[in-house]
KOLLO-881980 format. One line per field, with one value per residue: residue in one letter; y, z, x of N, C-alpha, C in turn. Coordinates in Angstrom, 2 decimals, m for minus. Layout:
kolmi <- (A/...)
n_Y <- (Y/...)
n_Z <- (Z/...)
n_X <- (X/...)
ca_Y <- (Y/...)
ca_Z <- (Z/...)
ca_X <- (X/...)
c_Y <- (Y/...)
c_Z <- (Z/...)
c_X <- (X/...)
***
This chain:
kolmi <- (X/X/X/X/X/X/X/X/X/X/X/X/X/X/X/X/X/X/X/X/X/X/X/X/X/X/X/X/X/X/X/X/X/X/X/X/X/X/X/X/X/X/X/X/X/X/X/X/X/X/X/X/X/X/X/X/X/X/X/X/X/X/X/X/X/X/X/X/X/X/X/X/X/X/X/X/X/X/X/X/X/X/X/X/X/X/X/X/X/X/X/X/X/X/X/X/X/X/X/X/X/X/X/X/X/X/X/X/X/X/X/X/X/X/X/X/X/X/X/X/X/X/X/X/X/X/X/X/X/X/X/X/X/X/X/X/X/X/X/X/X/X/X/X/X/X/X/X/X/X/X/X/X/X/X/X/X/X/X/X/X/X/X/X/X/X/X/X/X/X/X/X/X/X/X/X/X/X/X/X/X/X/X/X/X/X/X/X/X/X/X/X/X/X/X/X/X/X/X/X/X/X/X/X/X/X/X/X/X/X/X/X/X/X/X/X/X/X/X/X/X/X)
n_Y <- (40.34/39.54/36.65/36.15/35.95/34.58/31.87/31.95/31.44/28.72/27.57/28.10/27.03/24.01/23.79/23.96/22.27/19.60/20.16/20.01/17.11/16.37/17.17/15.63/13.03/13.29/13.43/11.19/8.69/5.67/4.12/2.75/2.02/1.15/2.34/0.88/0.68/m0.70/0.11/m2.26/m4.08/m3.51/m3.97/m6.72/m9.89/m10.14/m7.92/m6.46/m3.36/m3.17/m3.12/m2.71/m2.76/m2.53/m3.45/m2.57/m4.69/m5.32/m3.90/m4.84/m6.90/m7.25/m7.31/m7.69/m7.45/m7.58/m6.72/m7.44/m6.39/m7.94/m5.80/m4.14/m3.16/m2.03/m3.70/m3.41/m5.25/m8.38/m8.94/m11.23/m12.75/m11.48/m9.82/m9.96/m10.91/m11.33/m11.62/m11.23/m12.03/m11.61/m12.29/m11.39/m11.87/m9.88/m9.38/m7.31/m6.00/m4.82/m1.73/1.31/3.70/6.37/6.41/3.97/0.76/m2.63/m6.02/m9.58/m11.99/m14.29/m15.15/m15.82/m16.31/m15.96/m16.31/m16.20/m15.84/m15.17/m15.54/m14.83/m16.87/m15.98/m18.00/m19.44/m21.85/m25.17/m26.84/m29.41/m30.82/m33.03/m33.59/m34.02/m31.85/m29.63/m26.22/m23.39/m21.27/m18.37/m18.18/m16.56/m18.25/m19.43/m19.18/m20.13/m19.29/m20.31/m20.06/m20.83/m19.79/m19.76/m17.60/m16.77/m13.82/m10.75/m7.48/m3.83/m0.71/2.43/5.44/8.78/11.42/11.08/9.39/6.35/3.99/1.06/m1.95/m5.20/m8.35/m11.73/m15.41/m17.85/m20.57/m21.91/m22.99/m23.77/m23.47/m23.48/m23.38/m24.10/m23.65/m25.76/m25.33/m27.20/m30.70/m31.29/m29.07/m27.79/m26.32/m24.18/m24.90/m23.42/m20.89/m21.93/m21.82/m19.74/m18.45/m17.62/m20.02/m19.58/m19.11/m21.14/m23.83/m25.52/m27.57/m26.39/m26.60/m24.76/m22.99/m19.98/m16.53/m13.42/m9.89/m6.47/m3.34/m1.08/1.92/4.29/5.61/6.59/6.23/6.10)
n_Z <- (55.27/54.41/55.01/53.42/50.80/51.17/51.14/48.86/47.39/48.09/47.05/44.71/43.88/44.31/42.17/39.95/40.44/39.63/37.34/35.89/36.90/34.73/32.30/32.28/32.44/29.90/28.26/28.70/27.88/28.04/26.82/26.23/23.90/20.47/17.31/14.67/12.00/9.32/7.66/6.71/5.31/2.68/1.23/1.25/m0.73/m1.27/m1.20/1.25/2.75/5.78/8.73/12.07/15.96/18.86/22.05/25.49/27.96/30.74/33.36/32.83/30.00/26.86/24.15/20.51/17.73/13.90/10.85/7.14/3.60/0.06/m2.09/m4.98/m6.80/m8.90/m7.99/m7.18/m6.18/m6.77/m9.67/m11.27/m10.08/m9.63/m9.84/m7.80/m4.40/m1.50/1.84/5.23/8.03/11.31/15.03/18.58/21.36/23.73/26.73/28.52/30.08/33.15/33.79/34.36/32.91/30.63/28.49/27.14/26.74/26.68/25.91/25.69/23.32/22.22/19.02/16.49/12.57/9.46/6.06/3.15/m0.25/m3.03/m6.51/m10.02/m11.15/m12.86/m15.35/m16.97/m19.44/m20.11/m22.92/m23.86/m26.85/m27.97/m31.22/m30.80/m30.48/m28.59/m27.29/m25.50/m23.59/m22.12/m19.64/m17.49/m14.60/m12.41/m9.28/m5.44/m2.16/0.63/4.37/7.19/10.30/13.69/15.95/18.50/19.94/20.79/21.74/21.61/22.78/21.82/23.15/22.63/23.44/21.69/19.76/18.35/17.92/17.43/17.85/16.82/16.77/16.11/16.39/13.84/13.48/10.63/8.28/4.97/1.89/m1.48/m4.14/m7.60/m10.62/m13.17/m16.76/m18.42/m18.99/m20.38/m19.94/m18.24/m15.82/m16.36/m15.79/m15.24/m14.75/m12.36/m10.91/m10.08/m8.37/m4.79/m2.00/m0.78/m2.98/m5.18/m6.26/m4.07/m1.30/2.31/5.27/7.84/9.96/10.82/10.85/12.09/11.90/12.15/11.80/13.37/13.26/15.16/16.88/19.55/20.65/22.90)
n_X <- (m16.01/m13.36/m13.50/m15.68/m14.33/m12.54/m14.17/m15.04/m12.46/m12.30/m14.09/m14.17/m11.12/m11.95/m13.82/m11.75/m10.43/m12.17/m12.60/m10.29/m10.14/m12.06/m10.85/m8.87/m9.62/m11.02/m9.02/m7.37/m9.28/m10.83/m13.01/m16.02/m17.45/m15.98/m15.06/m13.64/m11.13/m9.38/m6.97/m5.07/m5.87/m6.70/m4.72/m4.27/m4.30/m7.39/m8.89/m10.50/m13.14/m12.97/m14.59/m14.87/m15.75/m15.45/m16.54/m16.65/m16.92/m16.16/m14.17/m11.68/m12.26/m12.73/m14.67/m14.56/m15.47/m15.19/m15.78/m15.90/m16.43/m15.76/m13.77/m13.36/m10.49/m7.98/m5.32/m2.19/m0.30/m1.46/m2.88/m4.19/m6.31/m9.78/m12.51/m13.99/m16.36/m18.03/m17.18/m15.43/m15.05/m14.08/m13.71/m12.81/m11.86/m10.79/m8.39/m7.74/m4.42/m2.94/m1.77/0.70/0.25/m0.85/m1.61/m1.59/m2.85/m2.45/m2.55/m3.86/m5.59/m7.94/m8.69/m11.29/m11.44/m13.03/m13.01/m15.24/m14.87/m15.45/m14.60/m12.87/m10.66/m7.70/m5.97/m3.14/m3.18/m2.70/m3.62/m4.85/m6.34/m8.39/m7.37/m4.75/m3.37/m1.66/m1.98/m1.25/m3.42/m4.98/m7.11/m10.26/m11.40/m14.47/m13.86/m13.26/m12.69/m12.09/m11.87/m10.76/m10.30/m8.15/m6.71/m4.20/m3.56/m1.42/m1.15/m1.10/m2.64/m2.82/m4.42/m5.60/m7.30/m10.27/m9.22/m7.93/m5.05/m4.54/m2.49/m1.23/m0.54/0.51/0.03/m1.49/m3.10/m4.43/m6.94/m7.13/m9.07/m9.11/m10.45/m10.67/m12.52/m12.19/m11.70/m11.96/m11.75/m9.88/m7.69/m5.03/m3.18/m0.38/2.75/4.75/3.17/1.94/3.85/4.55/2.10/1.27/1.19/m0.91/m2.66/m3.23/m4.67/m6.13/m5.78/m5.24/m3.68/m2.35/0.55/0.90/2.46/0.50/m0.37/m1.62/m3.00/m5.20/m7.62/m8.95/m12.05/m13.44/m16.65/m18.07)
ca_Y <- (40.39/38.79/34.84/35.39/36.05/33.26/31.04/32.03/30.69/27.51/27.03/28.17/25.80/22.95/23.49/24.16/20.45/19.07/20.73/19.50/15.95/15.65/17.30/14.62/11.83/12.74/13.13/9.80/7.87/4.31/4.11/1.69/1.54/2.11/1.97/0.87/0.71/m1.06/m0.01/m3.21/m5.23/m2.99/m4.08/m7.84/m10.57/m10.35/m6.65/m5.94/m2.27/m3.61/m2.02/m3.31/m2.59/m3.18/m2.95/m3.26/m5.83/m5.16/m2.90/m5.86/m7.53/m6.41/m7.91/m6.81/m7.89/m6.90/m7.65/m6.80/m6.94/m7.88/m4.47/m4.83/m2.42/m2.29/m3.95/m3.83/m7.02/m9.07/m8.70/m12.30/m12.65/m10.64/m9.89/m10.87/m11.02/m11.74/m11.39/m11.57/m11.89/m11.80/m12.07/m11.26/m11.65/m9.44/m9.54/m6.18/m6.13/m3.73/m0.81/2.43/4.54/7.13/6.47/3.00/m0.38/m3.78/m7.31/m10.94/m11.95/m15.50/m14.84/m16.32/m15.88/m16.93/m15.66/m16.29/m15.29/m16.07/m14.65/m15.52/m16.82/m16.01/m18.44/m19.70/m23.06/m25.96/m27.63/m30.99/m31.44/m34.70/m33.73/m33.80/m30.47/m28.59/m24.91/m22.46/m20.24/m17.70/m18.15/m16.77/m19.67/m19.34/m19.70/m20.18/m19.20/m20.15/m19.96/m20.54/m19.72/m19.67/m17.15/m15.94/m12.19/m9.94/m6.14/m2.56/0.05/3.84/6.56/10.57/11.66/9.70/8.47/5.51/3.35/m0.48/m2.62/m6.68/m9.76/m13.42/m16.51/m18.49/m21.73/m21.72/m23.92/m22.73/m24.23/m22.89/m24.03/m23.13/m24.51/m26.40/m24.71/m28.63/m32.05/m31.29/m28.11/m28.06/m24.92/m24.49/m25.33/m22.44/m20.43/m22.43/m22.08/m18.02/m18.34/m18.57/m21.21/m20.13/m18.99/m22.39/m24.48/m26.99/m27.40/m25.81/m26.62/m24.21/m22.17/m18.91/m15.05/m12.78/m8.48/m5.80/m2.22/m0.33/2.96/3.96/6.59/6.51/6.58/6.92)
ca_Z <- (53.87/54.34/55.37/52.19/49.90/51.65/51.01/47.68/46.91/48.38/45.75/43.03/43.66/44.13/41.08/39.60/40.86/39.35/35.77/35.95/36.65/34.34/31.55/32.19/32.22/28.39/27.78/28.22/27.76/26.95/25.90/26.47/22.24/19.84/16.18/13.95/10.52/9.31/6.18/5.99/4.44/1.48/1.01/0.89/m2.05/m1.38/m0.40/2.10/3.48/7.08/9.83/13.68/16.62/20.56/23.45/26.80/29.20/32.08/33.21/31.82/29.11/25.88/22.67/19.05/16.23/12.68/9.09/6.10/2.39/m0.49/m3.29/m6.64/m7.74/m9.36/m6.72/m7.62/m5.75/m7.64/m11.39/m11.89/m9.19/m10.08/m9.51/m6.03/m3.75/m0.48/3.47/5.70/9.43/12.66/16.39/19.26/22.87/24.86/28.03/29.13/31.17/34.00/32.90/35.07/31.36/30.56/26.96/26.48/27.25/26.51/25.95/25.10/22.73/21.07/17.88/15.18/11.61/8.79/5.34/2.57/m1.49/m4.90/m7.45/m11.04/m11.40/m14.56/m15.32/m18.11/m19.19/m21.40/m23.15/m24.53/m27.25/m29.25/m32.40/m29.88/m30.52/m27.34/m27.43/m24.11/m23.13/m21.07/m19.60/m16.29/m14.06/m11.32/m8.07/m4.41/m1.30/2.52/5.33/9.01/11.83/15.27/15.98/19.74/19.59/21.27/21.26/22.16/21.97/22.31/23.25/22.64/23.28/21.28/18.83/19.06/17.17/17.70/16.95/17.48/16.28/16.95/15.52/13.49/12.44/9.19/7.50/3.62/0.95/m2.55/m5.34/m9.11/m11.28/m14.48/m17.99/m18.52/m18.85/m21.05/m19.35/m16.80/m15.30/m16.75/m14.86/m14.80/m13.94/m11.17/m10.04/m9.51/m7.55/m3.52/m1.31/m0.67/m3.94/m5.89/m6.41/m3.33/0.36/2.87/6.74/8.37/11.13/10.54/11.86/12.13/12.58/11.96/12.71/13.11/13.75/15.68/17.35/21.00/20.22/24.42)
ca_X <- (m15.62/m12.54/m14.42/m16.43/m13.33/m11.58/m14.68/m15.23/m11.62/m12.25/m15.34/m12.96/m10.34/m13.07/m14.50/m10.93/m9.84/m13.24/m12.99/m9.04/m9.88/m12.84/m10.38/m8.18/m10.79/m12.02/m7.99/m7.19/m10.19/m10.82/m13.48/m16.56/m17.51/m14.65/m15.38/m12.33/m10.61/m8.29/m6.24/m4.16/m6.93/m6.87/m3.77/m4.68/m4.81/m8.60/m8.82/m11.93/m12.95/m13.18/m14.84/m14.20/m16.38/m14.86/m17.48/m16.28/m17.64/m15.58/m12.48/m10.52/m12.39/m13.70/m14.94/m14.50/m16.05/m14.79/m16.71/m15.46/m16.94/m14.49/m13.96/m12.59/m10.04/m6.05/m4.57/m0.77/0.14/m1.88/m3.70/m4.94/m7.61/m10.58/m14.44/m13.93/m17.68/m17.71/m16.34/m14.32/m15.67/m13.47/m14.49/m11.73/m12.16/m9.04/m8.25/m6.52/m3.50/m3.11/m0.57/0.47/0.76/m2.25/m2.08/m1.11/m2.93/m1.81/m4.19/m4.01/m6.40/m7.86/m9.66/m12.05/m12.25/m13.64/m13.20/m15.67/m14.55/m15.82/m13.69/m12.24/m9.15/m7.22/m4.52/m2.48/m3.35/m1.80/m4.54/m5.01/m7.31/m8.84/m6.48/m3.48/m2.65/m1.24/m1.55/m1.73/m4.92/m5.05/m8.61/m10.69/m12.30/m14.98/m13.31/m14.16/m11.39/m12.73/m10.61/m11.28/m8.97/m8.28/m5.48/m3.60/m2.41/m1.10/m1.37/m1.08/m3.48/m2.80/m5.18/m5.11/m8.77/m11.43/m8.77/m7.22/m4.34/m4.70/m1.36/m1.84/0.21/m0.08/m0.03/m2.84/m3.95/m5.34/m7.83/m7.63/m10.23/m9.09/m11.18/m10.62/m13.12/m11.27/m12.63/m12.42/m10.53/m8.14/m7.45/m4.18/m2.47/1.02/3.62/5.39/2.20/1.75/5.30/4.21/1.26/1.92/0.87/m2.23/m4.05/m3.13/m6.27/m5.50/m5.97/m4.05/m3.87/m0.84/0.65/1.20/1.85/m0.27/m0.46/m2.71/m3.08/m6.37/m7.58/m10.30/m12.32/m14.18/m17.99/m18.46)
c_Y <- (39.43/37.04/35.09/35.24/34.62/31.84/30.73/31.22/29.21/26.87/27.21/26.96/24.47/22.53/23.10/23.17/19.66/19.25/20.08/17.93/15.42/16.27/16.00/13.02/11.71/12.51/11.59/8.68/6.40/4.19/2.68/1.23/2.56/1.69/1.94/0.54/0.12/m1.57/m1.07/m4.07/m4.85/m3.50/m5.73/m8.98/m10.59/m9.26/m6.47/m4.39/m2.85/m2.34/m3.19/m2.16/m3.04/m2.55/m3.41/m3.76/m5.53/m4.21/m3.57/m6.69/m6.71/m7.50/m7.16/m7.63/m7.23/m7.29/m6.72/m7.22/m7.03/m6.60/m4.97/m3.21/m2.52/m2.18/m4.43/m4.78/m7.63/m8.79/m9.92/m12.75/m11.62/m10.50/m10.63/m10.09/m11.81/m11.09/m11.65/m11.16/m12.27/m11.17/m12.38/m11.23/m11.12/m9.45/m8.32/m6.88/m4.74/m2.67/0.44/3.68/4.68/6.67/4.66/1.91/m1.41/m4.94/m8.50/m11.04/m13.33/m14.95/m15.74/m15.55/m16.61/m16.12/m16.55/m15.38/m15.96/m15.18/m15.70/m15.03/m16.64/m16.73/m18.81/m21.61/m23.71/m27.07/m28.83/m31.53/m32.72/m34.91/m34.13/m32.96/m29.75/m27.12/m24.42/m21.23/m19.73/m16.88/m17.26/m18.01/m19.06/m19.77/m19.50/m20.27/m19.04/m20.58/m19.80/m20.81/m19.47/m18.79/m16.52/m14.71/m11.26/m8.22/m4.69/m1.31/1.71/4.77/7.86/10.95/10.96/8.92/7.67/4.67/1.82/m1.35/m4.38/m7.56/m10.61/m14.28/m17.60/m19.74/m21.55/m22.79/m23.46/m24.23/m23.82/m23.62/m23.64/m24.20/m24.64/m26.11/m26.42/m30.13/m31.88/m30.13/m28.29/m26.56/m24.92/m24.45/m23.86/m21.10/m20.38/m22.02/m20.25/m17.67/m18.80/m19.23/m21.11/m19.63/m19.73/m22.72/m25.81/m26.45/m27.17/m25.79/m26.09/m23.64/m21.11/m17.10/m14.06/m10.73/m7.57/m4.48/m1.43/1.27/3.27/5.35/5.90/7.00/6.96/6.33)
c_Z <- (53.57/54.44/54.12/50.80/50.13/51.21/49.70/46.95/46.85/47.27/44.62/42.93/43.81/42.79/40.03/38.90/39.54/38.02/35.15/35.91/35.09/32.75/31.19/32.09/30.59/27.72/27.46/28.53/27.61/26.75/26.21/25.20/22.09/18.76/15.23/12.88/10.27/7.99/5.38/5.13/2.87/0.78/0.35/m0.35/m2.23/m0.68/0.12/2.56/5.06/8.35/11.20/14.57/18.24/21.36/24.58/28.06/30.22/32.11/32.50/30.51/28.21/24.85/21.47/18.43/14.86/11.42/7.97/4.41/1.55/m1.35/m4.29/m6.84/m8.11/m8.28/m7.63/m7.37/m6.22/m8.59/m11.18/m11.20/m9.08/m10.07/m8.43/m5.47/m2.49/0.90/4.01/7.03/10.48/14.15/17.16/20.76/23.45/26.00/28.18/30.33/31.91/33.75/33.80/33.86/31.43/29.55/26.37/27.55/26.56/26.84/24.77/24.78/22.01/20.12/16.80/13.89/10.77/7.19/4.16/1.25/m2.71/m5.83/m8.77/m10.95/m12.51/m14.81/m16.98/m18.46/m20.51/m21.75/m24.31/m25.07/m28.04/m30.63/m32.09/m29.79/m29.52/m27.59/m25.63/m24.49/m21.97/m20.73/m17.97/m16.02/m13.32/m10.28/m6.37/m3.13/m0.36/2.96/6.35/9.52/12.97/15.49/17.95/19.38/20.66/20.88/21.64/21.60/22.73/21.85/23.47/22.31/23.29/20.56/19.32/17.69/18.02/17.31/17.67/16.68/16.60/16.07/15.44/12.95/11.40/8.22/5.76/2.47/m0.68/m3.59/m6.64/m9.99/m12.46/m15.60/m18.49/m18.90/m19.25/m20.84/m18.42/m16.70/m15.71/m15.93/m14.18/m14.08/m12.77/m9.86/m8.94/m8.40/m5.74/m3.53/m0.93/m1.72/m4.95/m5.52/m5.72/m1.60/1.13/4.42/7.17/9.43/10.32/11.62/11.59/12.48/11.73/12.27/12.24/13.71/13.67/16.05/18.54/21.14/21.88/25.09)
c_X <- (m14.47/m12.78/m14.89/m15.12/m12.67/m12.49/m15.13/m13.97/m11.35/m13.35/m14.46/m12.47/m11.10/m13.30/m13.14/m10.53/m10.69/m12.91/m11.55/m9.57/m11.20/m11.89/m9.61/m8.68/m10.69/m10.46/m8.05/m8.31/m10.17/m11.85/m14.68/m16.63/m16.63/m14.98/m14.12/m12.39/m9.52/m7.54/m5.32/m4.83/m6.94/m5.79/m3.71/m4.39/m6.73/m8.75/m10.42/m11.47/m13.53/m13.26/m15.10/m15.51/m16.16/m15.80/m16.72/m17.00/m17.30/m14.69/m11.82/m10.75/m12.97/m13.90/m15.17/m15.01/m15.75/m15.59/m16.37/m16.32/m15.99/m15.18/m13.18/m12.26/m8.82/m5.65/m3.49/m0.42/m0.58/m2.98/m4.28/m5.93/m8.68/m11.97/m14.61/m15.71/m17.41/m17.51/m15.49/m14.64/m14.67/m14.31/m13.32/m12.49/m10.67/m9.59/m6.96/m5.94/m3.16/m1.83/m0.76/0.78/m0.95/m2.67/m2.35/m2.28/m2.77/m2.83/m3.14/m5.18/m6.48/m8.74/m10.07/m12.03/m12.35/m14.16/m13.66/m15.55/m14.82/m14.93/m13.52/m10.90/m8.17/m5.73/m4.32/m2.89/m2.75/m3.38/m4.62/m5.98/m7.47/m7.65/m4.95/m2.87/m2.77/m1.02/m2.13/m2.69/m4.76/m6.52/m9.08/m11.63/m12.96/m14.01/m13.80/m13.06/m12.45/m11.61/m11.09/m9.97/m8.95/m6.75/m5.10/m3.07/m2.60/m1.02/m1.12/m2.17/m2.97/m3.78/m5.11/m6.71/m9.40/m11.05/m7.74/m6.44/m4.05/m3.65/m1.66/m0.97/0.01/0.59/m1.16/m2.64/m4.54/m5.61/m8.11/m8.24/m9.58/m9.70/m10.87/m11.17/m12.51/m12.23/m12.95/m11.59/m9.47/m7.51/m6.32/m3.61/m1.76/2.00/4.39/4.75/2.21/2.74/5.18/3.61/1.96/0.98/m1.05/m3.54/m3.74/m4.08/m5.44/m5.99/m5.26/m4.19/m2.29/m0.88/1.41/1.91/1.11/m0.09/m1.12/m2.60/m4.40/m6.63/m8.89/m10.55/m13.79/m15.97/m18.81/m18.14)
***
């Protein structure tokens, strides 16, 4: 009686161990697919609801992909850009870095994107007709914002279960296109208009270096 009691405990604690480590497994997970969100976009001059997607290739590598559509609603930071259509597509390759922390891992990352926007622009304009009479209009134009980039970033990601909080920074190159179609010759922006708008939603071309950061939030699909 006593051998089976004694052997019975040894299956206990076995299983005990077993049910312990596989608790601690789904604890801190990472996660092969992670499906993400990422509320800063809303925030935007060209607000997208963006959804993110990270598969993992290896222990150390993964790839994300993000795609966003543009939305139209009262965005406080800017009124005069409006009936926006469009995307906003990013592609990330990380490279985890090795970390003795349950929750936390850490990655270098180069990334692509490439944002596509039609919108009207509504500006103020000084116009110059045949009689010579100058009066200001305050018209919308068709307009047309692309942007390709190549950005480096860096990141941290923390995990509690299946959910996960994604933080990343860098710095980007940026290729910007801005178009704003002219109601017509004798049409010009007004100066002081102009003086409002930043750098990169003026009707002009824009090659820069920039920084970059982001934060998303995710959940562990398996």
């Amino acid at each position: 009686m006593k051998k089976v009691i004694l052997f019975f405990c040894f299956l206990t604690g076995i299983s005990l161990n077993l049910s312990a480590q596989n608790t601690e497994h789904r604890k801190y997970r990472f996660g092969q697919s992670i499906i993400k969100i990422s509320p800063a976009h809303l925030l935007g001059h060209f607000p997208t609801a963006q959804l993110g997607l990270e598969q993992r290739l290896t222990d150390k590598i993964a790839l994300q992909c993000d795609f966003g559509v543009a939305i139209n609603y009262d965005n406080s930071f800017q009124k005069r850009d409006v009936d926006m259509h469009g995307y906003k597509a990013k592609i990330e390759l990380r490279r985890y870095i090795p970390t003795q922390s349950s929750n936390w891992r850490f990655f270098v990352a180069p990334e692509l994107w490439y944002n596509h926007i039609d919108y009207k622009a509504t500006r103020t304009y000084q116009v110059h007709d045949e009689s010579q009479l100058n009066y200001l209009q305050y018209l919308k134009s068709p307009a047309h914002y692309r942007e390709r980039s190549i950005a480096l970033n860096m990141g941290a990601v923390f995990t509690s279960g299946r959910f996960v909080i994604d933080f990343q920074g860098g710095v980007a190159t940026r290729f910007i296109r801005n178009k704003i179609v002219s109601p017509g010759s004798g049409y010009e922006v007004q100066s002081s208009d102009k003086n409002n708008l930043d750098i990169f939603h003026e009707a002009k071309s824009l090659n820069t270096i920039l920084p970059t950061f982001d934060i998303r939030v995710g959940y562990i699909i398996k």
